[in-house]
C-alpha positions in Angstrom: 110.0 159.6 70.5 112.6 160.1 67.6 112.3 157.3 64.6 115.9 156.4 65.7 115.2 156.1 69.6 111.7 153.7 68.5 114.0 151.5 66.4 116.5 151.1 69.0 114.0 150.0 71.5 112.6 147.6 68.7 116.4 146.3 68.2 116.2 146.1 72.2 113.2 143.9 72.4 114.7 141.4 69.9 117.4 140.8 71.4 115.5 140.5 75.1 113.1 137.7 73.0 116.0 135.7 71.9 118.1 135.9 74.8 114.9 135.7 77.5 116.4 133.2 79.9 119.6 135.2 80.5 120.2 137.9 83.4 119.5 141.6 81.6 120.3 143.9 84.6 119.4 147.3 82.9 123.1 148.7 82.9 124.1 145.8 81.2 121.3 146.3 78.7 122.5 150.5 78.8 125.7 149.7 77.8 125.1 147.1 75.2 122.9 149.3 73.4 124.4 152.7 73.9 121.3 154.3 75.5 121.0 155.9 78.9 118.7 154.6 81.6 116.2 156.8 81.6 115.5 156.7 77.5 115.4 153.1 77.8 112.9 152.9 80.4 110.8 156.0 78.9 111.2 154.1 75.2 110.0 150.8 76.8 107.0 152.4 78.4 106.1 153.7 75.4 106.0 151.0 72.7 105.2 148.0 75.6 103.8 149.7 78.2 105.5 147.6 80.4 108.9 148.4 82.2 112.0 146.2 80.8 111.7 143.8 84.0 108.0 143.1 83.0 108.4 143.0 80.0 110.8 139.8 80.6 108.9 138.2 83.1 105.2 138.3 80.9 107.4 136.8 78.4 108.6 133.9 79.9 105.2 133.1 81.6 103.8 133.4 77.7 106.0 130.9 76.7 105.6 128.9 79.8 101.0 128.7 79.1 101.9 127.6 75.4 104.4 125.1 77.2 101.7 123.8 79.7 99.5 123.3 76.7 101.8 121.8 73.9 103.5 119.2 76.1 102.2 116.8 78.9 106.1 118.2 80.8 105.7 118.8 84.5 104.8 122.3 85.9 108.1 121.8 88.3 109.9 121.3 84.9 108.3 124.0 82.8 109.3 126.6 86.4 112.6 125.5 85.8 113.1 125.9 82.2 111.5 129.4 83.0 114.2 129.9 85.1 112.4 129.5 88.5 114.4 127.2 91.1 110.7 127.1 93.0 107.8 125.6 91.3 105.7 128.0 94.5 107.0 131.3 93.1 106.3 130.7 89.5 102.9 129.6 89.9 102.1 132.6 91.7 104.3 135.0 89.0 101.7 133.0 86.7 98.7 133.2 88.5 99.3 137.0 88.7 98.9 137.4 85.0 96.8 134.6 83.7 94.6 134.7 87.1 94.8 131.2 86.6 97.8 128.6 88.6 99.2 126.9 85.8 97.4 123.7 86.5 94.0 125.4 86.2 95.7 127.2 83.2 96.3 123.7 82.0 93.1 121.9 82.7 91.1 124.6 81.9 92.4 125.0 77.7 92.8 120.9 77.8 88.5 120.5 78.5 87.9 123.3 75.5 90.3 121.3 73.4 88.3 118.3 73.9 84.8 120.1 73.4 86.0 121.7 69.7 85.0 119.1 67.1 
């Protein structure tokens, strides 16, 4: 991959970070950034390993296990600041890549918390 194309798909990834609760179709994304489809998807693969949709959606769950731990706010409320309107489908979009429902996720790093000294 060209130094130019790499940066691009850097450039690309900031902007998915700080915009990750909006809709990204990937024409939209194209177009925004000047690159055809298929570089975009071959760049992203690359550097993430992950396709752009992924990519999005291991995000939000990141931000959603640091949200289950940092603040005593419902799960139904975390799934809808993630963007879910069902609190069913994001714990299984969670469970999928934590192997953990958020609950679990939740009880499990609040008992280590309390054994640490």
């Amino acid at each position: 991959m060209k130094r130019k194309d790499a940066q691009l798909i850097r450039e690309i990834r900031e902007f998915l970070d700080q915009h990750l609760y909006e809709d990204h179709p990937i024409i939209d994304i194209c177009r925004r950034f000047t690159i055809n489809r298929e570089k975009l998807q071959a760049g992203f693969h690359d550097q993430v390993q992950s396709t752009v949709h992924a990519y999005i959606i291991r995000q939000r769950m990141e931000k959603a296990a640091r949200r289950l731990l940092d603040s005593d706010d419902s799960i139904k409320a975390i799934a809808l600041n993630s963007g879910y309107k069902k609190q069913r489908s994001f714990n299984k979009t969670f469970k999928s890549i934590f192997q953990l429902t958020p609950a679990a996720y939740r009880r499990l790093h609040q008992a280590r918390e309390e054994i640490r000294p």
